[in-house]
mmCIF file of the C-alpha atoms, coordinates in Angstrom:
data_MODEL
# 
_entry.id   MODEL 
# 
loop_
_atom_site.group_PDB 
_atom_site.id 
_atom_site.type_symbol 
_atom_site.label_atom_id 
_atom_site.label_alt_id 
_atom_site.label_comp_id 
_atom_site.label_asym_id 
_atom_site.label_entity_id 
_atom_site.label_seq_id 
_atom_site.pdbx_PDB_ins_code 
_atom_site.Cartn_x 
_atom_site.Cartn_y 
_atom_site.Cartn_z 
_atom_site.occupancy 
_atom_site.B_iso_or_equiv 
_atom_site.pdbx_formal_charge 
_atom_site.auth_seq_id 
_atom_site.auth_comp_id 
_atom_site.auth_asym_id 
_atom_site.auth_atom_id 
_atom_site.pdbx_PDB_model_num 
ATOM 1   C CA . UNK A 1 1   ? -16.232 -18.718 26.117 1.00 0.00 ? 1   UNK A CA 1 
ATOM 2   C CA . UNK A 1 2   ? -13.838 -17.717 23.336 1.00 0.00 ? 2   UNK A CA 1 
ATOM 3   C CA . UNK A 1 3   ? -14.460 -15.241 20.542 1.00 0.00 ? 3   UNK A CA 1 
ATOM 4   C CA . UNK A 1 4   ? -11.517 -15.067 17.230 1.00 0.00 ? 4   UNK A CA 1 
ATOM 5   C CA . UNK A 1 5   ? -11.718 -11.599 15.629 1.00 0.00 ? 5   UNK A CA 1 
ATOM 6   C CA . UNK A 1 6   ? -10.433 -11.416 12.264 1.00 0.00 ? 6   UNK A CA 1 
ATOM 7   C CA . UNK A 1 7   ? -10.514 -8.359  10.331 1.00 0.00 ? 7   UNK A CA 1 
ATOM 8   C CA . UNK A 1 8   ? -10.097 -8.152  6.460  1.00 0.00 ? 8   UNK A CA 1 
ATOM 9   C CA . UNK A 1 9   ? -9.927  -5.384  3.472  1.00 0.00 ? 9   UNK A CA 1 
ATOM 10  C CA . UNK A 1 10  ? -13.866 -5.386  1.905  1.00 0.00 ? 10  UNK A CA 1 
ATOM 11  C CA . UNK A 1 11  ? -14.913 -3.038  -0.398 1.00 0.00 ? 11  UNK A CA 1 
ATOM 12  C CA . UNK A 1 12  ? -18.211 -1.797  -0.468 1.00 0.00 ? 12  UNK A CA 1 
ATOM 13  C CA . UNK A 1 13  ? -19.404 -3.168  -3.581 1.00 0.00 ? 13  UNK A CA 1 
ATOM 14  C CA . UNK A 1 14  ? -18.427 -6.865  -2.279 1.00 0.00 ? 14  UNK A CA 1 
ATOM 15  C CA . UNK A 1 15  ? -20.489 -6.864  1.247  1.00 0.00 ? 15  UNK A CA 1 
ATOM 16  C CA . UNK A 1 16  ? -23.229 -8.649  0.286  1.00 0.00 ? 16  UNK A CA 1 
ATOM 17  C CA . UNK A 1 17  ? -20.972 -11.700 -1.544 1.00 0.00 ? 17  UNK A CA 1 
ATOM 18  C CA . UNK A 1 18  ? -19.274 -11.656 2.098  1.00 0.00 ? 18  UNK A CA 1 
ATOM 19  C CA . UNK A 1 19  ? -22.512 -12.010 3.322  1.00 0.00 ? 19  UNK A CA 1 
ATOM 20  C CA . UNK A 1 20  ? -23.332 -14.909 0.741  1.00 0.00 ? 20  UNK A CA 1 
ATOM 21  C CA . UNK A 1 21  ? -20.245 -16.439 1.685  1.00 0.00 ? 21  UNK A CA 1 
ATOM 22  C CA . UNK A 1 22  ? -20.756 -16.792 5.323  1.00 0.00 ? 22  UNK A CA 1 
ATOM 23  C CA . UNK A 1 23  ? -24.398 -18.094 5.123  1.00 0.00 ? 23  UNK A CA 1 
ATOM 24  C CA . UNK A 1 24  ? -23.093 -20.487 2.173  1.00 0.00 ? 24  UNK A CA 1 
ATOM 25  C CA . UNK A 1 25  ? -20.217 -21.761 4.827  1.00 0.00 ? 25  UNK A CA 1 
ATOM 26  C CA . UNK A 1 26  ? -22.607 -22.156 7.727  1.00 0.00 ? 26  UNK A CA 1 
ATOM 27  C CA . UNK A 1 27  ? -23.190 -26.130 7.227  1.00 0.00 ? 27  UNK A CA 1 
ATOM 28  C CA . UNK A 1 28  ? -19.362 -26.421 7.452  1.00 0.00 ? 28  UNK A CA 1 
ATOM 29  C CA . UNK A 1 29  ? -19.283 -24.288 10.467 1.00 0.00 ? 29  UNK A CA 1 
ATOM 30  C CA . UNK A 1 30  ? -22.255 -26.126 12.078 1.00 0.00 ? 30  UNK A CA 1 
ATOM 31  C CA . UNK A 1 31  ? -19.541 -28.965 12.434 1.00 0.00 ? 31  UNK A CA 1 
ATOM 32  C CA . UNK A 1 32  ? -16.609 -27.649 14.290 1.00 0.00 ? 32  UNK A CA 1 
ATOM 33  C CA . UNK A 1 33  ? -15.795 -28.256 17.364 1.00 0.00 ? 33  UNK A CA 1 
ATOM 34  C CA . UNK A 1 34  ? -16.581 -26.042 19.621 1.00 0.00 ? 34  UNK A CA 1 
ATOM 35  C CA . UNK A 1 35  ? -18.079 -23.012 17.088 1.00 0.00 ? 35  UNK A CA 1 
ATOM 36  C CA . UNK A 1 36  ? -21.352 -21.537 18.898 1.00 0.00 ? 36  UNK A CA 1 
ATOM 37  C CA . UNK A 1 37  ? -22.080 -17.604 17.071 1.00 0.00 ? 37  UNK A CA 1 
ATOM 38  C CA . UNK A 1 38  ? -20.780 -15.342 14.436 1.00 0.00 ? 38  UNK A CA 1 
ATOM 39  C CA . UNK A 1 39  ? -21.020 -12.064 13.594 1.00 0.00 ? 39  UNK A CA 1 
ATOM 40  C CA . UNK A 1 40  ? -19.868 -10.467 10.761 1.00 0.00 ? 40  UNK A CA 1 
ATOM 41  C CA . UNK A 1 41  ? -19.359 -6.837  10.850 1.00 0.00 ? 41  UNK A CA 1 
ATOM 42  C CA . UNK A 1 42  ? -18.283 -3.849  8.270  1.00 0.00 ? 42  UNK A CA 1 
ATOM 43  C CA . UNK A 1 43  ? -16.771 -1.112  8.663  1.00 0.00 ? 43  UNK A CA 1 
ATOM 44  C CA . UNK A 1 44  ? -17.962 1.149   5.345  1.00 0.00 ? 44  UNK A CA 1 
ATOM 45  C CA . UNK A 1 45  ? -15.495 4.054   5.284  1.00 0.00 ? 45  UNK A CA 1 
ATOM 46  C CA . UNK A 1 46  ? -12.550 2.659   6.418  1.00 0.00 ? 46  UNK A CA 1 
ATOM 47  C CA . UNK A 1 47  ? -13.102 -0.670  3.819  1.00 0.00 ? 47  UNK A CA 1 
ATOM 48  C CA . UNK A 1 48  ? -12.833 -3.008  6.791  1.00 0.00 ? 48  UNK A CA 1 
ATOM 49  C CA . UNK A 1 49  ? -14.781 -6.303  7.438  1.00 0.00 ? 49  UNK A CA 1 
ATOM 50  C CA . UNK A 1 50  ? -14.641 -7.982  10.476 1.00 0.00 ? 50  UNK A CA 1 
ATOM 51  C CA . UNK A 1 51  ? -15.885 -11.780 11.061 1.00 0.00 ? 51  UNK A CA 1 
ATOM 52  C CA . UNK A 1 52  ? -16.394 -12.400 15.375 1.00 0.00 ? 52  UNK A CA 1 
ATOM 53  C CA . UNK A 1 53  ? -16.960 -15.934 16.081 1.00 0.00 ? 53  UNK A CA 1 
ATOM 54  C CA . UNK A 1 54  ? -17.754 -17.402 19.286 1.00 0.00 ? 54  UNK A CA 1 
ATOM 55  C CA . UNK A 1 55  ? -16.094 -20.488 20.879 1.00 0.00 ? 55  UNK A CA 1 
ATOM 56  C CA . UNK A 1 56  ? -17.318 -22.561 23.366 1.00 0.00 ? 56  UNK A CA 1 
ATOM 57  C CA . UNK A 1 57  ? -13.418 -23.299 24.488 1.00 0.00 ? 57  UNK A CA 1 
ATOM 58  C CA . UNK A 1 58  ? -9.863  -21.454 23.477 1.00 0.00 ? 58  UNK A CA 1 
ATOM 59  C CA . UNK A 1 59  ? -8.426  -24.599 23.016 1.00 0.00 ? 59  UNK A CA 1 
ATOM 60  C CA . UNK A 1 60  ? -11.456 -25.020 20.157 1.00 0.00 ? 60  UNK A CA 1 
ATOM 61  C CA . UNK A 1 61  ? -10.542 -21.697 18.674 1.00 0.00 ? 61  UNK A CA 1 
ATOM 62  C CA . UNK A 1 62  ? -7.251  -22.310 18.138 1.00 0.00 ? 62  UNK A CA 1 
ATOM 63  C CA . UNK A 1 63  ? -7.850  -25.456 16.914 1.00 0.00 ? 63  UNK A CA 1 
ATOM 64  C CA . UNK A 1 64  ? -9.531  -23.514 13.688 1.00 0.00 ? 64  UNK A CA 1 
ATOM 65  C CA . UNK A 1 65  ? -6.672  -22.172 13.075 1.00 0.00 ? 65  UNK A CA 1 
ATOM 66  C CA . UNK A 1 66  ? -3.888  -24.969 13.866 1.00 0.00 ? 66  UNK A CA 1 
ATOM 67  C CA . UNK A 1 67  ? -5.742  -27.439 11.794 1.00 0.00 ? 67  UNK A CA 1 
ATOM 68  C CA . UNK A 1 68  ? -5.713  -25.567 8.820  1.00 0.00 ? 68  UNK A CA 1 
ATOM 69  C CA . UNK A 1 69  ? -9.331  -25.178 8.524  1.00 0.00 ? 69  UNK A CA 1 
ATOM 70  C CA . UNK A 1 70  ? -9.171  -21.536 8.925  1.00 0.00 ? 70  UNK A CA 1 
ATOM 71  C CA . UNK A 1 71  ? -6.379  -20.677 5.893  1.00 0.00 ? 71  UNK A CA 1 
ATOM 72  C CA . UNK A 1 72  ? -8.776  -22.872 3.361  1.00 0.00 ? 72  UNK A CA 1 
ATOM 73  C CA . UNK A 1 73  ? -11.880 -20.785 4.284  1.00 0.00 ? 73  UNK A CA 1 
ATOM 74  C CA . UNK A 1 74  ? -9.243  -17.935 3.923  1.00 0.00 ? 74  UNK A CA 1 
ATOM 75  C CA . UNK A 1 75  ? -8.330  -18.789 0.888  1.00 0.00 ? 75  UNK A CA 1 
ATOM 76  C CA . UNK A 1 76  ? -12.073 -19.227 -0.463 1.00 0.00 ? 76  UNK A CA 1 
ATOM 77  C CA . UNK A 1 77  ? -12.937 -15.408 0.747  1.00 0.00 ? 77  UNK A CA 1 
ATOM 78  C CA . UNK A 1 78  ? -10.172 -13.872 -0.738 1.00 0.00 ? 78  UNK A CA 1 
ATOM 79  C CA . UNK A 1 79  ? -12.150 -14.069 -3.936 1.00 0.00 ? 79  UNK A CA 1 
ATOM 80  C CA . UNK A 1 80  ? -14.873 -11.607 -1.987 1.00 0.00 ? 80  UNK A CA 1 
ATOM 81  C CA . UNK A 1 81  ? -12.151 -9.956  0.524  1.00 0.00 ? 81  UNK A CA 1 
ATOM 82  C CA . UNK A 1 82  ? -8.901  -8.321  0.171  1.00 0.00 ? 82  UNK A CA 1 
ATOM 83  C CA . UNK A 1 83  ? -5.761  -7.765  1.944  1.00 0.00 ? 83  UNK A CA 1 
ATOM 84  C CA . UNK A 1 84  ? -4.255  -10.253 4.710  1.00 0.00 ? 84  UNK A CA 1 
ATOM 85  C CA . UNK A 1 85  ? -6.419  -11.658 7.277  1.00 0.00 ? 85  UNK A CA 1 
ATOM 86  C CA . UNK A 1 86  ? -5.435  -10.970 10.706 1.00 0.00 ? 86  UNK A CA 1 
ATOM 87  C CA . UNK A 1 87  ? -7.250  -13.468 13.428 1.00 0.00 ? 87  UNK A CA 1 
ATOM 88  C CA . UNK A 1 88  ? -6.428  -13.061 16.913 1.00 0.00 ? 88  UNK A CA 1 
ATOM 89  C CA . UNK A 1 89  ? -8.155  -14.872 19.824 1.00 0.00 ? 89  UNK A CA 1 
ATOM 90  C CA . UNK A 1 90  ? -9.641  -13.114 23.230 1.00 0.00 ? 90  UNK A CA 1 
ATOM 91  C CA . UNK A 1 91  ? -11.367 -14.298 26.336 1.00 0.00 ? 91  UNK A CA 1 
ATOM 92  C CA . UNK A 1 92  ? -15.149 -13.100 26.930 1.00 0.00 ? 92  UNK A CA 1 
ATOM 93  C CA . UNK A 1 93  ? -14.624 -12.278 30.562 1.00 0.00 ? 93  UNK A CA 1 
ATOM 94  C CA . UNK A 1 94  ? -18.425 -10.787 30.512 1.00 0.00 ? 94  UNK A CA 1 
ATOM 95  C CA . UNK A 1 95  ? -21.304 -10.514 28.511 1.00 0.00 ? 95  UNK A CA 1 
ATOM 96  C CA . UNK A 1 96  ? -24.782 -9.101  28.981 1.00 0.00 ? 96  UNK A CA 1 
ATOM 97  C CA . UNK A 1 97  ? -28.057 -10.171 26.924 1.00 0.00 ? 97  UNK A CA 1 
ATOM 98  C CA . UNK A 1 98  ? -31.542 -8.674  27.864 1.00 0.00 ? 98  UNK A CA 1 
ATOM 99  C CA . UNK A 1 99  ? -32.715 -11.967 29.205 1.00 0.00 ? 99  UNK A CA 1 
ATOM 100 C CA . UNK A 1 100 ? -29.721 -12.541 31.648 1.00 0.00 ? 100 UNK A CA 1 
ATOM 101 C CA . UNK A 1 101 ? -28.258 -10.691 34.531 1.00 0.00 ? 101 UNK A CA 1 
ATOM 102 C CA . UNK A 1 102 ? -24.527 -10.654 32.420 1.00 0.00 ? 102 UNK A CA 1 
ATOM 103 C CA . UNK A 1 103 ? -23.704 -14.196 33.468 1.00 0.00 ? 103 UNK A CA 1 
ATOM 104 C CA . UNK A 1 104 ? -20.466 -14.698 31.283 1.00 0.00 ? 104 UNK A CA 1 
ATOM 105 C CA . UNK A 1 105 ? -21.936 -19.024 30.991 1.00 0.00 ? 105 UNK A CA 1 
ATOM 106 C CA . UNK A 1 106 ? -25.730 -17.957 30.364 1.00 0.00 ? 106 UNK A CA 1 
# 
């Protein structure tokens, strides 16, 4: 499992509309390959939003990116979100959930 971390400008006022424009997105997200979870998370003092989305592989997380899939949602949030996006890619080497002993493939 893969997660992509990519961390925006958002100003308080506009955190709801990012919220609106996640949940409007979700059918498209539904059909990648590969996308299982997202988060998205603010940061209200320092103007930060951050969107964590799992992937089942990393080859399927960079494939957001390389396909150009990524720069047109992007470009659609920069409406709600300022600044440059910056995306970068990590490897979940464990994760814990009340209902598993921290199995990273529960």
């Amino acid at each position: 499992m893969y997660v992509s971390i990519t961390t925006l400008g958002l100003e308080q006022s506009r955190v709801s509309e990012f919220v609106a424009f996640y949940q409007r997105l979700l059918p498209f997200l539904r059909d990648v390959k590969g996308w299982q979870d997202l988060y998205l998370l603010v940061d209200h003092e320092a103007g930060e939003g951050r969107v964590l989305a799992m992937w089942e592989t990393e080859a399927d997380a960079y494939a957001f990116e390389s396909s150009g899939q990524f720069r047109a949602v992007i470009s659609q949030l920069q409406n709600v979100a300022g600044g440059p996006a910056d995306r970068q890619v990590y490897d979940v080497v464990f994760r814990a959930r009340p209902m598993d002993a921290g199995n990273v493939n529960a």
